[in-house]
C-alpha positions in Angstrom: -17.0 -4.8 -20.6 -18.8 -1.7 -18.8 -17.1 1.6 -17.9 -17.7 0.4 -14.2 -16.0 -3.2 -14.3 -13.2 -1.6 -16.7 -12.6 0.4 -14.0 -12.3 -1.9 -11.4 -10.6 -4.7 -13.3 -8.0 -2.0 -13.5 -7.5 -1.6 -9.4 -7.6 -5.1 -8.9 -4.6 -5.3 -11.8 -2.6 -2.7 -9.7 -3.0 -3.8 -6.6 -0.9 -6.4 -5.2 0.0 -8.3 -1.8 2.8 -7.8 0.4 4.4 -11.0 1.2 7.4 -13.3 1.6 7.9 -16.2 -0.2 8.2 -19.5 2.2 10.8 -21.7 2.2 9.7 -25.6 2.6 7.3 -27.6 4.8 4.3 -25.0 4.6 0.7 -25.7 2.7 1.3 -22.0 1.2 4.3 -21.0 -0.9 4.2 -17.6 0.3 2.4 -15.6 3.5 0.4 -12.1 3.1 1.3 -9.7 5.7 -0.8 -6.6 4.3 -1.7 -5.1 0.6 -0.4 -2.3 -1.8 -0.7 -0.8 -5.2 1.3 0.7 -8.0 1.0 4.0 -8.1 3.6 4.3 -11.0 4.8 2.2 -14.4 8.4 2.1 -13.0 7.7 -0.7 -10.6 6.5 2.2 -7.3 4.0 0.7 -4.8 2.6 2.5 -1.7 1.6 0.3 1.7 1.9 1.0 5.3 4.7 2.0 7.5 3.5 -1.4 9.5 3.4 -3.7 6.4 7.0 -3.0 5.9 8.0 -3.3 9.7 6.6 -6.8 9.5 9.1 -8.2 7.5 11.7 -6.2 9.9 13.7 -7.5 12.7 13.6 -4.1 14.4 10.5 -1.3 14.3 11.5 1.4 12.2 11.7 4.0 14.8 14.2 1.6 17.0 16.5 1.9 13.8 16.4 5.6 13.5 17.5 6.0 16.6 20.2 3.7 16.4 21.4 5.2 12.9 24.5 7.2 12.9 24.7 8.1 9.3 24.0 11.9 8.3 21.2 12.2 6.1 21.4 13.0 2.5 20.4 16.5 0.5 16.9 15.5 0.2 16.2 14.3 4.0 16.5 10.6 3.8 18.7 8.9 6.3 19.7 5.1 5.4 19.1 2.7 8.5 19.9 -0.4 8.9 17.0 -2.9 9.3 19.0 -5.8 11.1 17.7 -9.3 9.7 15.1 -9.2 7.0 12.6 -10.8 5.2 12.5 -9.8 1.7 9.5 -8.5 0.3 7.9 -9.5 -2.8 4.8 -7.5 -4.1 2.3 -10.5 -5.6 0.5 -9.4 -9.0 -2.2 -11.9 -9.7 -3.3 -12.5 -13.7 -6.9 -13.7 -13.7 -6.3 -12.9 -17.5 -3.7 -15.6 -18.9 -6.3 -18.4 -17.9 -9.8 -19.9 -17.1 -8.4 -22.9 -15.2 -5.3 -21.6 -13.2 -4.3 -18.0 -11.4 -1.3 -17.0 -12.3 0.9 -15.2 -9.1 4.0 -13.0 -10.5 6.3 -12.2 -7.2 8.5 -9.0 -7.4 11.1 -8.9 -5.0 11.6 -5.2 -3.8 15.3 -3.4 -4.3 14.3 -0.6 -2.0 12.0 0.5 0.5 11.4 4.5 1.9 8.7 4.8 5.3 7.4 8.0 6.6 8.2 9.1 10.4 5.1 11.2 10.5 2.6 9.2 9.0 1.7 5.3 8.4 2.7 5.0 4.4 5.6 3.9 3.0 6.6 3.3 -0.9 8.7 0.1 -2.1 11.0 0.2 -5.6 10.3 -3.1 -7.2 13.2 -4.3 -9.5 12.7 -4.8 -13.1 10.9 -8.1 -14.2 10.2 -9.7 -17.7 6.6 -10.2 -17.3 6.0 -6.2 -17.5 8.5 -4.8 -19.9 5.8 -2.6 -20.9 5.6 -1.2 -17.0 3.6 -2.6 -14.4 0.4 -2.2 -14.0 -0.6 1.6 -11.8 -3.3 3.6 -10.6 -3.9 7.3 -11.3 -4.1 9.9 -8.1 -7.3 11.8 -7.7 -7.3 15.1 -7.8 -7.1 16.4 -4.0 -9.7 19.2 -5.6 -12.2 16.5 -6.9 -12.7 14.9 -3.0 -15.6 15.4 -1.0 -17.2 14.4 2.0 -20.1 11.7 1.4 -17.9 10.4 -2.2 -18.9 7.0 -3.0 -15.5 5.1 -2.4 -14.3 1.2 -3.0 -11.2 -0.6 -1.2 -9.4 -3.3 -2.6 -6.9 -5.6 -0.9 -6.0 -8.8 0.9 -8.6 -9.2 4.1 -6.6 -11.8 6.3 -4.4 -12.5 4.4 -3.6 -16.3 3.6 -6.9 -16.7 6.4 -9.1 -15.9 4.0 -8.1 -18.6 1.2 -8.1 -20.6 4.2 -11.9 -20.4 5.1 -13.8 -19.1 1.9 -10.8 -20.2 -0.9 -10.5 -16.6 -1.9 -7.2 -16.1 -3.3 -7.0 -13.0 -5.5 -8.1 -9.4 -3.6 -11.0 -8.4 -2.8 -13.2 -5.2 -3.1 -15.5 -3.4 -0.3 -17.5 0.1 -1.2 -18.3 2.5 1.3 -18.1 6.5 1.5 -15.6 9.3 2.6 -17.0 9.8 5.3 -14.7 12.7 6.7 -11.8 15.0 5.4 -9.2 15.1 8.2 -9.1 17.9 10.2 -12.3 19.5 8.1 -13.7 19.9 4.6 -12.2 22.9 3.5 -8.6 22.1 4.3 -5.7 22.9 2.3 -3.2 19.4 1.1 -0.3 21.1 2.9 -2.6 20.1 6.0 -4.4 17.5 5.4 -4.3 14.5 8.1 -6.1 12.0 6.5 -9.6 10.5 6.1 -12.1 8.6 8.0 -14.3 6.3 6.1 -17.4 4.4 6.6 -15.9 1.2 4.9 -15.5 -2.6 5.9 -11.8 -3.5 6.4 -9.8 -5.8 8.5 -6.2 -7.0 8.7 -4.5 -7.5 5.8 -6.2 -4.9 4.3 -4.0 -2.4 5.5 -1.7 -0.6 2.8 -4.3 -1.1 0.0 -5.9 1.4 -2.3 -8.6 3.7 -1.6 -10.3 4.9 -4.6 -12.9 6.9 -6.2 -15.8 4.8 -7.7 -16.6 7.7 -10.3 -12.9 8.0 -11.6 -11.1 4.5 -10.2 -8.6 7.1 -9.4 -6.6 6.1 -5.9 -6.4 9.3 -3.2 -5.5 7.0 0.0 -4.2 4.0 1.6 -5.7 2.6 4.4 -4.4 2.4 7.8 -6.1 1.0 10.4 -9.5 0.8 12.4 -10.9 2.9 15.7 -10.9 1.6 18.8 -14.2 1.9 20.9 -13.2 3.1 24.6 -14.7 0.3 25.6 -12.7 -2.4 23.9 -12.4 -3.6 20.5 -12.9 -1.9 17.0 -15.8 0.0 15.7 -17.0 -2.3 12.8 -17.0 0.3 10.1 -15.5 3.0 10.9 -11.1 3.5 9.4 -8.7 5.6 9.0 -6.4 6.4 5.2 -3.4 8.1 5.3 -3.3 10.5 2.1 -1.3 9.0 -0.9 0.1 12.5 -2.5 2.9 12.7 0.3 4.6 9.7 -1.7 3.0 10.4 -4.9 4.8 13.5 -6.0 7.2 13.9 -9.1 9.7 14.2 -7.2 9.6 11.6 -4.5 9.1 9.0 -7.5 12.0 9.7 -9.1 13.9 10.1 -5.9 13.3 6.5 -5.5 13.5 5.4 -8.7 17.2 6.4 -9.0 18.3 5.4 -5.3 20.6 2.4 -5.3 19.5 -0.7 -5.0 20.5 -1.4 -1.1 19.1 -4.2 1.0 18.5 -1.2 3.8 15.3 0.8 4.5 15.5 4.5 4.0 13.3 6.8 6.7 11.9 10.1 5.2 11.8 12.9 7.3 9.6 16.1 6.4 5.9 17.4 7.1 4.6 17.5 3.2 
């Protein structure tokens, strides 16, 4: 196996879709609302803010403003959700056979969302398939990023649509460049707003890795497409939010030891 298809058989491992599992009279046993990845061994994985509203009754900013709880030590206030679908992350192993595809669901025991950007990170609970820990990407070095970087995607393009028309039914990769550090090239993290990329993306995609093609090392998670003024999206042309917000020491273990609630938790903060 070469360096480069190691290196992409190891996103394609780590990255996984965000689903529910359906319940009777459908062709599919479960649907795909957006991607994610593993970003830790523990069972961490980092999507959108909008992947995990799908499976809400009530947007998450309709349940802060509801919530009456005082937040905790380290900023997080618990909310309730109202009625939801639980979340499974799907990890596919293209490994364990020639003739089938193997789907592992992992239902998630906690979810945390930012207010001030699209990303949010989901504690899956423990399952016997990876008692060794599941399956994560590295984080690239903010240092080692630069404008022009040859950059790959991987994730779930329309969802269950796509096994629908082409019978594609693992993720799939797309390669493109960072095309812009957001606000400019020289800015510090502590600043940082995000990147533009010159990538091809579409629903479903959302919440899945964005990685370097040197290293295979993640250092975003995409977000969504520009609208022309005109109408429509500019073919091409994305936004990903910045994965070290939820990447930190500190934030993993934060969620690693939070108890396993069937409530969101909103974190509040500008880092």
């Amino acid at each position: 196996m070469s360096k480069g298809t190691e290196l992409l058989t190891r996103v394609k491992k780590a990255t996984v879709a965000v689903a529910y599992l359906n319940i009777g009279g459908s062709d599919q046993p479960f649907t795909i609302i957006g991607s994610g990845f593993c970003i830790d061994p523990s069972g961490i994985v980092v999507t959108c803010r909008h992947v995990l509203e799908g499976f809400m009754a009530k947007p998450i900013a309709e349940q802060i403003a509801e919530a009456s709880g005082p937040r905790t030590p380290d900023g997080l206030l618990p909310i309730s959700p109202g009625q939801v679908v639980v979340p499974h992350a799907l990890f596919y192993d293209t490994e364990r056979s020639s003739e089938h595809i193997v789907v592992i669901p992992v239902p998630i025991q906690n979810a945390t969302a930012r207010t001030d950007k699209d990303i949010a990170a989901l504690q899956l609970q423990q399952h016997t398939t990876f008692r060794e820990g599941y399956p994560f990407l590295e984080i690239e070095d903010y240092s080692e990023l630069h404008e022009g970087d040859e950059i790959g995607v991987c994730g779930f393009p329309l969802g269950n649509h796509l096994f629908e028309q082409l019978g594609t039914v693992t993720s799939s990769f797309t390669r493109g460049i960072l095309s812009s550090i957001i606000p400019g090239p020289n800015v510090g993290l502590d600043l940082l707003g995000g990147f533009q990329l010159n990538v091809t993306a579409t629903n479903g995609n959302s919440g899945g890795p964005v990685f370097s093609l040197a290293s295979g090392k993640v250092f975003g998670v995409l977000t969504l497409g520009v609208s022309h003024p005109a109408g429509g999206l500019v073919q091409g042309l994305v936004k990903a939010e910045p994965v070290y917000p939820v990447a930190e020491p500190g934030f993993i273990e934060r969620l690693r030891e939070a108890p396993g609630v069937a409530a969101s938790i909103e974190r509040f903060g500008k880092h």
